[in-house]
N, C-alpha and C positions, 0 to 999 in steps of 0.2 A: 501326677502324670510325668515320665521321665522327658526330661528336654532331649531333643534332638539330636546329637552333634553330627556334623557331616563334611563331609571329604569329597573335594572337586574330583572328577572323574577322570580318571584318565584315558584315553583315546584308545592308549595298550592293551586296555583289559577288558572292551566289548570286543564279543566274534560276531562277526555277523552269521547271522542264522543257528545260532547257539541262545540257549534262553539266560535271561538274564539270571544271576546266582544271588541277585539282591533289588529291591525297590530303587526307583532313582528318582532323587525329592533334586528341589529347586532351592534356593542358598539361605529360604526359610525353614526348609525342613517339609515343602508341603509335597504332596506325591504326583509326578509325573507322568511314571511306570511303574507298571507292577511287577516283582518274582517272576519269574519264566516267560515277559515279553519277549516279542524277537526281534531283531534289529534285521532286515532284509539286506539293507543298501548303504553306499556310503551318503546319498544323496540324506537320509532317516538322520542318521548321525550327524553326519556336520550340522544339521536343522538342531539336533537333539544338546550338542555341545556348542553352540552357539547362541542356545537360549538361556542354559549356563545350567549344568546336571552334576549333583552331589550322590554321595550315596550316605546314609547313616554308619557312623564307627563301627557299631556293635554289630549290622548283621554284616560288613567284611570281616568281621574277629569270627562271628560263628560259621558263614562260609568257608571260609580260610579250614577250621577246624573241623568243621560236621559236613558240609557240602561239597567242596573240591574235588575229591576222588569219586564223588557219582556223577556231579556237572559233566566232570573232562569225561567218563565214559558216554554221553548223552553226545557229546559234540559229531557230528558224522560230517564226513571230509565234501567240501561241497566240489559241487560239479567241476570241470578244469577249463575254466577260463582262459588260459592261455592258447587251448583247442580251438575255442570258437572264436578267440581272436586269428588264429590261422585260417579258420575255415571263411571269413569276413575278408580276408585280408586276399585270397584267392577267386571270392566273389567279384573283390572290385577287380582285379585282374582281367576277370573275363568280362566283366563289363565294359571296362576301358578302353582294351586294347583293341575291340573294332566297335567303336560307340554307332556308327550307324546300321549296324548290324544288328542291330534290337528298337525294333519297332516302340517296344515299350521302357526303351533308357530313363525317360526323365521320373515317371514313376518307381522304376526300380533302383535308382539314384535318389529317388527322396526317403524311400524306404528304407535304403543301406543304410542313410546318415541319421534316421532315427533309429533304426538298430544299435548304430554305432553309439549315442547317448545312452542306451540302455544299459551295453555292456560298462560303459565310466560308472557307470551310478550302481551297477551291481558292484564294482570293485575298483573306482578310478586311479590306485598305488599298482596294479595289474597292467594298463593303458599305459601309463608314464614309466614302467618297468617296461616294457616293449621297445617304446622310444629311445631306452638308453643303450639297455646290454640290445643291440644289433651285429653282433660279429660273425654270428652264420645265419646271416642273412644275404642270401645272392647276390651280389653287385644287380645282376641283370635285371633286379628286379626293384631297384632303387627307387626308380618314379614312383612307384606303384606303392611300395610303402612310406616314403616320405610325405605321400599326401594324408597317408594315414596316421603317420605321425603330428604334421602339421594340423591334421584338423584337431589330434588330442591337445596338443597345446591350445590352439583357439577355443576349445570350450572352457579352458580354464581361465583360461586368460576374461574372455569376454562372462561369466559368470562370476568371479572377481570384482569385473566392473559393472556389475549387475545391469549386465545390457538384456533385452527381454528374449523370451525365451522362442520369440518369431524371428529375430535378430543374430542368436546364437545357430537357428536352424540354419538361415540364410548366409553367414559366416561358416558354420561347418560344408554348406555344399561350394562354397567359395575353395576353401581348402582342398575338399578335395578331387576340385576339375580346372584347378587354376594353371595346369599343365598338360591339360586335356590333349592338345596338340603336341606335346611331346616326350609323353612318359617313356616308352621306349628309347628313344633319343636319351634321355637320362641314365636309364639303365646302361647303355653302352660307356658314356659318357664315364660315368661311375668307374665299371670297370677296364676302362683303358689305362694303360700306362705313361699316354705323354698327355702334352697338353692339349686346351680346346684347338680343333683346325676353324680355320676360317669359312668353312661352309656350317659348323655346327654353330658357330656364332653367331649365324645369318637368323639359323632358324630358331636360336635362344632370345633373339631379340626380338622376333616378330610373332614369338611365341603369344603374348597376354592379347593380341587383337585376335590370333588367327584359333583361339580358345572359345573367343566370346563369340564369335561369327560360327563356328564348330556348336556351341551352345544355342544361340540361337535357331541354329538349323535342325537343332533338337528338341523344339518344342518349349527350354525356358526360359519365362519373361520376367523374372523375378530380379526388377533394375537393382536392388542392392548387391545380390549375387554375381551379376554381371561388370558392378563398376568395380564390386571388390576385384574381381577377375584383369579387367585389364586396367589396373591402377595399381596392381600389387608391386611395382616393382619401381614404382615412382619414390621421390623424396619433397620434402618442402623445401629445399634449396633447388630444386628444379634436375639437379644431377642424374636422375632416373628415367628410365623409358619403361614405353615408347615413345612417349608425346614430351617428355619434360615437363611434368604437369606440376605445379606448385602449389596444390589444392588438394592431393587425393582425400579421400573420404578415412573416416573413422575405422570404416572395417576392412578396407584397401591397407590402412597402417598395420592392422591389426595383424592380419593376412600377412604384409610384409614381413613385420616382426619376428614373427613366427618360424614363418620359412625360413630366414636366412640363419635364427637359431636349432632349427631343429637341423641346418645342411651343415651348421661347424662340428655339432656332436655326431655324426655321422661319416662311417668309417669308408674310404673311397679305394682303390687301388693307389692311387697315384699320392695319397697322404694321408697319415689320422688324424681318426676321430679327436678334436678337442676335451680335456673333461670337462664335465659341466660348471668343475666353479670357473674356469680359463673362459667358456663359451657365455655365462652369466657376468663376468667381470665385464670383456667387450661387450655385452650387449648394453649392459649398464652405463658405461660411459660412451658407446653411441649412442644411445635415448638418451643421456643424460639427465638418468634418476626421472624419469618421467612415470608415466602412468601407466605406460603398457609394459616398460621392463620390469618396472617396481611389481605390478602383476605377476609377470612370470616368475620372479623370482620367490615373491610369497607363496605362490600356488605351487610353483616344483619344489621348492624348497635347496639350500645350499647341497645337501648331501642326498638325491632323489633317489627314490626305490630303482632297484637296477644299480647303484655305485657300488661297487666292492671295495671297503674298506678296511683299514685296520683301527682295533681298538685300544684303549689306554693297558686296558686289559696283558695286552699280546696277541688277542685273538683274532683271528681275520673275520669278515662274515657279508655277503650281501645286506644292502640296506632293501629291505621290503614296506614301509610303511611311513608316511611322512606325520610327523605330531605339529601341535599350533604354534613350535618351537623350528624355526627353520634352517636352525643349525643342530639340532638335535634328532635324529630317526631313530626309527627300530631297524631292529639289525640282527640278520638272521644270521648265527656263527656256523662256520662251516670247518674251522681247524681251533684245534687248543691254542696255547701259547706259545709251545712248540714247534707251530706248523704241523702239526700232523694232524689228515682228514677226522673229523670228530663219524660217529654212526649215526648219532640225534641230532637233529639241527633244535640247536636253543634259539630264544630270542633276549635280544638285551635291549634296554633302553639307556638311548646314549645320553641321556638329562640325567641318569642317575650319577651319583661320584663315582668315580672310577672306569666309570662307563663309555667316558669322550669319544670321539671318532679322532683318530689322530691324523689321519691323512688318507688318499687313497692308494689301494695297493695294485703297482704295475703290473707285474705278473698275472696274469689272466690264462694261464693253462690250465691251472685247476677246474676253473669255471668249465670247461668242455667235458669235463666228465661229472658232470652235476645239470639236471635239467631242473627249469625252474620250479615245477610245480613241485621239489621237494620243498622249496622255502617255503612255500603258501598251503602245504598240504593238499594240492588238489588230486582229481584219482582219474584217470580216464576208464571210462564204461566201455562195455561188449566190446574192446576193439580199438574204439574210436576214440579221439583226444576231445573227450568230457560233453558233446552234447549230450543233451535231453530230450 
């Protein structure tokens, strides 16, 4: 009977919803998955590469050689998630912005934020691609997606620190009503050109009570969601308001964390966006190496999907896809070595030699004439940006 031999899997070379082009054994050789399973989610995968997935030498040699060019024709371009992250992302909009105006807010606020888990786990390097590249994204409409933001970072973050999955919900609806009272106000805020006046600072500081009182009058009583809410903006040195509290809660920190990283990478009128290793460095040495930054930093990863970089190569390319290497992504190339627009977007894996990320690239004109779904191959239907 031949012995086994087998090769750790790489994160690169599952598609999801593409059928597997080989068996994937365990670091005995014993069988996991079979040929043509299908990997749905990234929620399947990271479970799948964390319990530790090889595949046998010989069927990558005979894939490679007999399989490949039928696989790649089998793959069909999945639906365009970045569609329905707009179409989510206009829902909270109209929910928000006259919250007592829907008799039925708190259910269709709990509904949105399990929606909103659904889409992570169909594609969470999609979610944290959103977070980053923001450039034509309205000022006016800043509140509105930074909670949306913020909540993507919180599911990572708090799933990280395998907080329970009633805890993650309760944190996700924390994130995104923790401004409930002033999303508009944000939006303006964003796009103005000088700095805060003294009346918008009135209502930025009495924002996290006059949220939870707005919450409550909405029917929810859900005490973790609530203290996250008005505790978010506190510190344990007491420095924070409203109250100066020296106590906040776990997901009040969490909450904190969050927001103020996801508001440095975030492009304003009045100054830019920080990049994220600049917004991960400060955050790091104000948590100082703690548990919530050390989180963020493992889950987004140094070079997160959404960075445009350059590679050892010469070649530029969006990072799309983060590996269990947090200084190495895949990287969808968009120009030769030359700088000139490529027709096919390749992917590189920056762990390989030669491969490095060398830095990222300022210039960002190119990116406006490039829509994301070419990186990710997605297609939009009848019309529409990719529902089903």
């Amino acid at each position: 009977m031949r012995r086994v031999k087998v090769l750790r899997l790489p994160r690169s070379k599952v598609h999801l919803g593409a059928p597997l082009p080989w068996n994937v054994r365990d670091e005995q050789g014993q069988l996991l998955l079979s040929k043509g399973h299908l990997i749905v989610n990234e929620r399947q995968l990271d479970e799948l590469l964390e319990r530790g997935a090889f595949v046998d030498v010989e069927e990558i040699r005979a894939a490679a050689s007999n399989d490949a060019p039928k696989q790649e024709q089998k793959i069909v371009a999945p639906p365009n998630l970045f569609g329905l992250w707009e179409k989510k992302a206009q829902a909270l909009r109209d929910l928000c912005q006259h919250p007592k105006a829907h008799a039925d807010f708190l259910p269709q606020l709990e509904a949105y934020s399990n929606h909103l888990l659904m889409l992570l786990d169909r594609h969470v390097d999609v979610g944290i691609y959103r977070c980053v590249r923001q450039e034509n994204q309205p000022h006016y409409y800043y509140g509105y997606n930074h909670a949306i933001h913020t909540a993507v970072m919180c599911v990572l973050l708090a799933r990280h620190l395998q907080w329970s999955a009633t805890r993650v919900l309760s944190l996700v609806r924390a994130a995104l009503t923790m401004n409930l009272s002033i999303m508009e106000l944000q939006g303006q805020m964003a796009a103005q050109d000088t700095p805060i006046k003294d009346a918008q600072k009135k209502d930025i500081l009495a924002h996290p009570q006059a949220a939870v009182a707005l919450l409550e009058s909405l029917g929810v009583t859900d005490t973790d969601w609530l203290t996250a809410v008005v505790q978010h903006h506190e510190h344990l040195d007491g420095s924070g308001y409203p109250t100066g509290c020296t106590q906040p809660s776990d997901m009040a920190t969490a909450l904190r964390v969050t927001d103020v990283f996801m508001a440095k990478i975030s492009p304003r009128a009045l100054r830019e966006a920080l990049t994220s290793q600049e917004a991960i460095r400060q955050l790091y040495r104000e948590d100082q190496g703690g548990p919530m930054s050390t989180a963020i930093v493992k889950q987004f990863g140094i070079y997160p999907p959404g960075d445009y970089v350059e590679l050892a190569t010469g070649e530029r390319g969006i990072v799309v896809e983060r590996t269990d290497n947090a200084r190495a992504s895949i990287v969808a190339v968009i120009t030769d070595a030359t700088g000139r627009l490529v027709t096919k977007t390749e992917r590189r894996d920056s762990s390989q030699p030669g491969c490095s990320i060398v830095g990222n690239v300022v210039d960002k004109v190119l990116l406006k004439r490039l829509p994301p779904e070419r990186f990710y191959g997605f297609v939009a239907l009848d019309g529409e940006r990719g529902d089903r």
